[in-house]
N, C-alpha and C positions, 0 to 999 in steps of 0.2 A: 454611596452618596450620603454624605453629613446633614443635618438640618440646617450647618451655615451656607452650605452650596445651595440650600433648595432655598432659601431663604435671598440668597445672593442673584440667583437667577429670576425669582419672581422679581424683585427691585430695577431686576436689568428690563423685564419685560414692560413694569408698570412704567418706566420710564420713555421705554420707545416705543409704547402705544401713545402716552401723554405728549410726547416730541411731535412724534403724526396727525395726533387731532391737534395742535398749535399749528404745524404747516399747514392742512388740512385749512384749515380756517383760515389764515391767515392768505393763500392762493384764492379763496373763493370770493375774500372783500374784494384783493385787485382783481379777480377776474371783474367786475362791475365797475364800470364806469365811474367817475363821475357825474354822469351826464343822465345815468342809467335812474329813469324815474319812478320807481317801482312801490307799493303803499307799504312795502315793510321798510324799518327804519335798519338799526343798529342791531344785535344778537341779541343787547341786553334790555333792549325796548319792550315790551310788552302790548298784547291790546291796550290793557291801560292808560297809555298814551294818546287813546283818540277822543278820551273825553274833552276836551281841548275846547274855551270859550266861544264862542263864533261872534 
């Protein structure tokens, strides 16, 4: 085994771990409703968002 093979196979791997945490995430928004009224927002929301004016 060449260093292009190990090389080629790690790319293969990095990429359909990357494919599964996109579906991965992507199954978990629509498993949640619309409707579903829960205090966390978006992925990329943070705490930071609840200092919010009142």
């Amino acid at each position: 085994m060449t260093q292009q093979d190990l090389l080629f196979l790690v790319m293969i791997l990095i990429g359909v771990s990357s494919l599964t945490i996109i579906i991965v995430q992507f199954v978990r928004s629509r498993r949640r409703g619309p409707d579903d009224d829960t205090r966390s927002g978006n992925w990329w929301e943070g705490p930071w968002d609840d200092d919010r004016k009142r």
